[in-house]
C-alpha positions as CSV (number, residue, x, y, z in Angstrom):
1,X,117.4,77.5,65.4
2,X,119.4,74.3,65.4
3,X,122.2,73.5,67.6
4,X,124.9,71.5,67.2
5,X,127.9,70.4,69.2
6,X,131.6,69.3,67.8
7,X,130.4,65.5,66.5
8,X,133.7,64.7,67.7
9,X,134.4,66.2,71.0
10,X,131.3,67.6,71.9
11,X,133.6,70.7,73.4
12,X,132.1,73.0,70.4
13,X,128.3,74.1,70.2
14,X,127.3,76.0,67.6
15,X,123.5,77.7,66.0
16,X,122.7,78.2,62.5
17,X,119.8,78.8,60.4
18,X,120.9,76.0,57.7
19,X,123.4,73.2,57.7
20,X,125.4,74.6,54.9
21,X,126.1,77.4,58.1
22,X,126.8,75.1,60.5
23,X,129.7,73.6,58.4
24,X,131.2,76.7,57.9
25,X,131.0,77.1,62.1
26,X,131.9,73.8,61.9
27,X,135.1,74.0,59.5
28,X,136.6,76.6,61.4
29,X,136.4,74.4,64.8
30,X,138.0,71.6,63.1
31,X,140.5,73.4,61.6
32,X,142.0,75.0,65.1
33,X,141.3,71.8,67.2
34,X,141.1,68.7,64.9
35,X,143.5,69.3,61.6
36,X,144.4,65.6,61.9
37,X,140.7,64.9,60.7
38,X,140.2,67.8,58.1
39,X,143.4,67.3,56.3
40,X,142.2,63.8,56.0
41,X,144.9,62.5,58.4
42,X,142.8,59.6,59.9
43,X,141.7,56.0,59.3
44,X,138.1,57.2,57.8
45,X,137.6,56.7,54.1
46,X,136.7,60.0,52.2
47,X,133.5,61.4,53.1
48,X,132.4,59.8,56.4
49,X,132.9,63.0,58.2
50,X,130.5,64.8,56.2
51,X,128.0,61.6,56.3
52,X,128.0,61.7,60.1
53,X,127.9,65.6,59.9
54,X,124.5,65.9,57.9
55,X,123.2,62.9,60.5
56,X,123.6,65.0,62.9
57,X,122.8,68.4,61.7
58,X,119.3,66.3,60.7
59,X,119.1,65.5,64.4
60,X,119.5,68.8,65.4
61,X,116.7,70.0,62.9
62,X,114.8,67.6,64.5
63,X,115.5,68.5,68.0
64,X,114.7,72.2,67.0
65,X,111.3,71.5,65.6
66,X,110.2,70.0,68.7
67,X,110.9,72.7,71.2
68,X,108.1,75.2,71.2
């Protein structure tokens, strides 16, 4: 099963079968311990977050497959 940690903090590790999952895991982190980002309180443009989230959710598919 993949596993992910926070792709900002790193403090978070989650599992889940599929990445759409892993973003609601991942949703919930953000929204007690990085609001600023979710609410779309940063310099990012719209969209980045979930760009670098699928990267590494990929990665971590990746990662998964490999271990026996």
């Amino acid at each position: 099963m993949p596993r992910m940690a926070c792709i900002d903090c790193g403090a978070f590790v989650a599992e889940a079968e599929s990445w759409q999952t892993m973003l609601v895991k991942m949703v919930q982190h953000y929204l007690e311990d990085h609001h600023d980002i979710i609410s779309g309180h940063t310099d990012r443009p719209a969209g980045a977050w979930m760009e670098r989230f699928m990267l590494a959710y990929r990665a971590s598919e990746d990662a998964d497959a490999k271990v026996p």
